[in-house]
N, C-alpha and C positions, 0 to 999 in steps of 0.2 A: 450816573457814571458807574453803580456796582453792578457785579457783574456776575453771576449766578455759577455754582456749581455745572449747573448745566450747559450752561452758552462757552465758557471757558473748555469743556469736552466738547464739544459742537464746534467749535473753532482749530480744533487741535486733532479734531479727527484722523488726518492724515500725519499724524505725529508716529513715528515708530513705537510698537510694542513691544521692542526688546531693548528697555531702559533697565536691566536687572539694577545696574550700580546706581542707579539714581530714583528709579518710581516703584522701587522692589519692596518688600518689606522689613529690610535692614538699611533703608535709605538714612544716612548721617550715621549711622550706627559703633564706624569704624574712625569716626574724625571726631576732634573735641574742639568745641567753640562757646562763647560766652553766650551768656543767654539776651536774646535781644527783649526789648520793652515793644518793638514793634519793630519791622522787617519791610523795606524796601527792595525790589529787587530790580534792576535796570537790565533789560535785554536789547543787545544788537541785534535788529531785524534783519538788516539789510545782507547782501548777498555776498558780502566781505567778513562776514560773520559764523561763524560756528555755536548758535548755543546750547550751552547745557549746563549742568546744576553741577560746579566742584564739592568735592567732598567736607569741604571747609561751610560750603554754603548750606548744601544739604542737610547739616548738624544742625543748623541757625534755623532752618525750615522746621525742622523736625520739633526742635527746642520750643519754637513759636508756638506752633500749633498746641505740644503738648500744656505750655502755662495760658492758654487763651486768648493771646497776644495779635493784633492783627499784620497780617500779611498784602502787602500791596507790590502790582507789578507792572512797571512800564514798560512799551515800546518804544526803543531808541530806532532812529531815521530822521528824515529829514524834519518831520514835524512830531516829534513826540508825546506819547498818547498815554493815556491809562488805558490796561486793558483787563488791572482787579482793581478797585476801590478797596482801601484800609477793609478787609474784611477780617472776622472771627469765626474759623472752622468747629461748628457745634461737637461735639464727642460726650456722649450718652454712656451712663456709669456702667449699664452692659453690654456694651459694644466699643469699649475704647479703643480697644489695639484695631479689628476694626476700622472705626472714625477713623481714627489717627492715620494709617495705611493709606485709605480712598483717599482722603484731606493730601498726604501728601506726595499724592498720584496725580492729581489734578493739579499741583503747583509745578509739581515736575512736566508734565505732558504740556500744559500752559506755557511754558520757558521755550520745548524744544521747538515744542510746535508754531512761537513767538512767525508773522511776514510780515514785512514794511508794507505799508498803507503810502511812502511819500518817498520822492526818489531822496537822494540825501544821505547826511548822517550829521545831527546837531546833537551834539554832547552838551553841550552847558545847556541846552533846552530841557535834556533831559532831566541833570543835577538837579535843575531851578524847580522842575514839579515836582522831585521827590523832596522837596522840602517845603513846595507846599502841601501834598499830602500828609507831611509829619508836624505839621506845628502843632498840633495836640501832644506829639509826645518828642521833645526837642531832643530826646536821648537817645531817639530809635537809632537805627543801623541801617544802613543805603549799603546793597551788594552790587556791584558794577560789573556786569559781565560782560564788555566791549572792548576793541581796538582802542575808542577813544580817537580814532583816527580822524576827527571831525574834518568836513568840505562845505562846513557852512558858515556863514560871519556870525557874530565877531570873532571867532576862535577856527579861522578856517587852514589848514592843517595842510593844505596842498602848496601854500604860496611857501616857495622856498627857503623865501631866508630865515623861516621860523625853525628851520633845524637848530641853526645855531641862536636865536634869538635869545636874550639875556633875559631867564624867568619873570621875576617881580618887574620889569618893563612890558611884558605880555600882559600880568596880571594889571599895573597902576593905567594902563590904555582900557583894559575891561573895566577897572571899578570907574575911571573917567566917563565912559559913555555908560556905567550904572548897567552894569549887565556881567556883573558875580551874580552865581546865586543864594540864595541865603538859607544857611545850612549850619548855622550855631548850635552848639553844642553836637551835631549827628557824630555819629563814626561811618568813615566810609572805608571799606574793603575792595579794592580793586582787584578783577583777573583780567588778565591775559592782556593787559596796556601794549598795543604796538604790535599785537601778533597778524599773521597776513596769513587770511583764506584769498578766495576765489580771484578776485584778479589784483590784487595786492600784492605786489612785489616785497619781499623781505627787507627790513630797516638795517641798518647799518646798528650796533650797539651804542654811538654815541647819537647816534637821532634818537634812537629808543631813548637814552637817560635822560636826554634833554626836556622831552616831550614828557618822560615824567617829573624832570623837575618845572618846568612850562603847569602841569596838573597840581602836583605838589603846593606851589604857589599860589595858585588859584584858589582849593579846597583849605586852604589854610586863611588865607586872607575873609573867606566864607564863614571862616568860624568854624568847620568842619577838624576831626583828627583823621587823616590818610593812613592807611596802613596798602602797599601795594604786594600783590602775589604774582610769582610768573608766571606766565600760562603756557599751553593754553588754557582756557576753561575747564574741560577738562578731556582728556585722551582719546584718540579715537573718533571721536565726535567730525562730522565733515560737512565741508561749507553750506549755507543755502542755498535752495537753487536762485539761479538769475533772476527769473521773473521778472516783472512787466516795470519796476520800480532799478535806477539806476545809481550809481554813486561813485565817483571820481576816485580813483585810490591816492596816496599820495606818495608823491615823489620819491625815491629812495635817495640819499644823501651824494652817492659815488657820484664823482663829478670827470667826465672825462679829460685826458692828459690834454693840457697844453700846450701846443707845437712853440717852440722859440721858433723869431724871424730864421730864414737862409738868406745865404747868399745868392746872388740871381746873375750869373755873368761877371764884370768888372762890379755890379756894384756891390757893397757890401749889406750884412744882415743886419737891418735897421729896422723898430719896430718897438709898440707898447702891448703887453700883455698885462691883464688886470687877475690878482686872486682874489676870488671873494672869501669871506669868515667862515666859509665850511668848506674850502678848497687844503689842501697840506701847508700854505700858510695862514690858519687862522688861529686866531689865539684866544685865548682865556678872556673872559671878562677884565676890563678895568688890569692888565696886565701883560707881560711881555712872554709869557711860557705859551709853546705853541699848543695847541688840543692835541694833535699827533707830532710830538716829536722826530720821528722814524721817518715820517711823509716828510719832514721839513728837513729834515736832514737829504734825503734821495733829492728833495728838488733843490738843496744848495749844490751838491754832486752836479746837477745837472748844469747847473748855473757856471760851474767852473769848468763844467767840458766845453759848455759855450764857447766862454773866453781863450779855451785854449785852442778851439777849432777856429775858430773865428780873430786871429792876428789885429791889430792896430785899432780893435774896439775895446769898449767899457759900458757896464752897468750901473743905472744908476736905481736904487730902490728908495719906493716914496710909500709911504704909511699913509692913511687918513681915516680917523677917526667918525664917528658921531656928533654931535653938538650938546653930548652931556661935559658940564662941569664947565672950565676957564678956559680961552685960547691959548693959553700959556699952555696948560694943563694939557689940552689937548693936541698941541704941538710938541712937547717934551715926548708924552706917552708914545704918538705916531712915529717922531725920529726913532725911540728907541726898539720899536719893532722895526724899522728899515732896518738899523742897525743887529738887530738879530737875525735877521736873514741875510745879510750879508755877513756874517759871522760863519753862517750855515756854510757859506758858500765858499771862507775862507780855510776853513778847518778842515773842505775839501781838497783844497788846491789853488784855489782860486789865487789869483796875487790880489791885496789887498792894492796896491795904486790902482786899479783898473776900476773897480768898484765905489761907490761914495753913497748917503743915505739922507733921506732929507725925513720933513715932518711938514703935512699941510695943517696950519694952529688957526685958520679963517675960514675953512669949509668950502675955498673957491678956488675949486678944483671942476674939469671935465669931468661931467658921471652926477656929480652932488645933486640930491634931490631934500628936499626941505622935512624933516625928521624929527619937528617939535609940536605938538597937538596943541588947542588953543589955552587948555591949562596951565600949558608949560611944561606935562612931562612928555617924553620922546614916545614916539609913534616905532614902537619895536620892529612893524618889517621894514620901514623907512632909514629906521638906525643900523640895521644888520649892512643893507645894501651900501650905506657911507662908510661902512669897517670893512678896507679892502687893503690889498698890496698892489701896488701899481710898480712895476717893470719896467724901465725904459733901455734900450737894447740902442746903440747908437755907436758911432764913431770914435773914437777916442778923441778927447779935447774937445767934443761937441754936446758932453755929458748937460744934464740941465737939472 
């Protein structure tokens, strides 16, 4: 698996030669970082990708090379690869600035010049070899220079309801199926989590935090300490090309408006809309505080022009939870979000007789799909889709 001074420039050939800020010979020179005991560096191959060397990282390059430390670098995609083995850049008492320069010229050129080998993008594949590559030194430093945006299981990043999905429930279904990876004691440095080249649509900022409290969790539960940085990687820098290798972007969180029933002739606007946990009525974990108040405010607004366009009807709002905790438990919690959006809607205008709120505390409801793993704990995209608001739009006195 090591991989020569030489084959890593034979590989990289067609890497730009005007890297001044990163393969120059003031590379790291301008940024201050700890000194690593050994150096992992994780590169996004794929075509959703921008890489190159932050000036945070750079330091850490620099640093490595100069105490004799070895340097190792992965290709992130669909099947993640090594493409340096744990190496040690030689540097000769009369040539060192020199060494040092070439050494790390090849580390940089090696980065930009990183293609995917597999259509894809498996991040925890990633994490898991650079921890096997360090278990000789459990202290080294892993630098993550990807989206993160993973489209491969277990941690696949496209299925929607993991925008809002409840971290440590992501993480206790990965350590169930035994697929953290294990990275005790490392420090990992993350850039550019969540940034969007080439056909990546831009995240929303609370997809973004989520996804990195979703990593957070994960690298923590690993044994790992996360420190993340905003990206991009670093400035300037533009995506890779397409190439022959593919990879599904994911979802951006905006969810389009949802029409309430009309009226149709004589009859009246009768009808069930459903919000999901990342719609303007989702809430907080394990609580009644909406994620966007603002949004949830605008659809009680809207909830009360309903009512007032629409004569001799009523809404009725129904909650329904997960199947974490007690029916009780989970019936109390679900009214009490009915109950908050129809508050929304009162504070608008709404007349509060028209309006009523319930709590499904049995899970046998239309929609439920079963959201408990054989463990016992919850199947995180399974639970996102049982945490919804359900709407019922009806007749007045035929409210249910």
């Amino acid at each position: 698996m090591r991989t020569t001074t030489a084959a890593i420039l034979a590989t990289t050939a067609l890497a730009s030669l005007a890297l001044t800020g990163c393969d120059g010979p003031a590379i790291g020179a301008q940024a201050e970082c700890d000194q690593p005991t050994a150096l992992t560096i994780i590169v996004a191959a794929h075509s959703n990708a921008a890489p190159a060397l932050p000036a945070e990282v750079a330091c850490m390059v620099r640093k490595t090379i100069e105490a004799g430390k070895p340097i190792s670098i992965i290709r992130e995609d669909g099947a993640p690869s090594v493409i340096q083995a744990p190496r040690v850049y030689p540097i000769g008492a009369a040539s060192k600035d020199n060494d040092i320069n070439n050494a790390k010229i090849t580390v940089s050129r090696a980065v930009s010049g990183i293609e995917a080998n597999a259509d894809g993008d498996n991040t925890l594949a990633a994490l898991e070899l650079a921890g096997r590559l360090t278990t000789d030194t459990p202290d080294a430093t892993i630098a993550v220079l990807t989206p993160g945006l993973s489209d491969q299981a277990p941690l696949d990043l496209t299925v929607p309801s993991l925008v809002t999905a409840v971290p440590a429930e992501v993480t206790a279904k990965l350590k169930a199926f035994k697929a953290l990876p294990s990275l005790a004691g490392r420090t990992v440095h993350w850039y550019g989590l969540g940034e969007h080249h080439g056909t990546q649509p831009a995240l929303t900022g609370p997809q973004r935090q989520n996804y990195q409290g979703i990593y957070t969790s994960i690298l923590t539960e690993a044994g790992a300490t996360a420190a993340f940085h905003p990206g991009p990687a670093s400035a300037g820098t533009t995506p890779r090309p397409a190439g022959p290798h593919s990879i599904r972007p994911v979802p951006t969180a905006d969810e389009p408006t949802i029409d309430f029933p009309k009226a149709e002739g004589t009859k009246k606007a009768e009808g069930t809309r459903t919000f999901n946990n990342a719609s303007s009525l989702g809430f907080l974990p394990d609580s009644t505080t909406f994620r966007d108040p603002g949004a949830a405010a605008t659809t009680g607004a809207h909830l009360a022009k309903w009512l007032t366009d629409n004569p001799g009807t009523a809404i009725t709002v129904t909650g329904t939870t997960a199947s974490a905790g007690t029916a009780e438990a989970r019936g109390a919690l679900a009214r009490a979000r009915a109950q908050a959006v129809c508050a929304k809607a009162v504070a608008a205008g709404a007349d509060p007789a028209r309006m009523s709120a319930a709590g499904v505390p049995d899970n046998n409801y239309p929609g439920h799909i079963p959201d408990t793993l054989p463990d016992g704990t919850l199947d995180p995209i399974a639970a996102e889709h049982n945490r919804t608001v359900v709407i019922t739009f009806s007749a007045q006195g035929a409210q249910s």
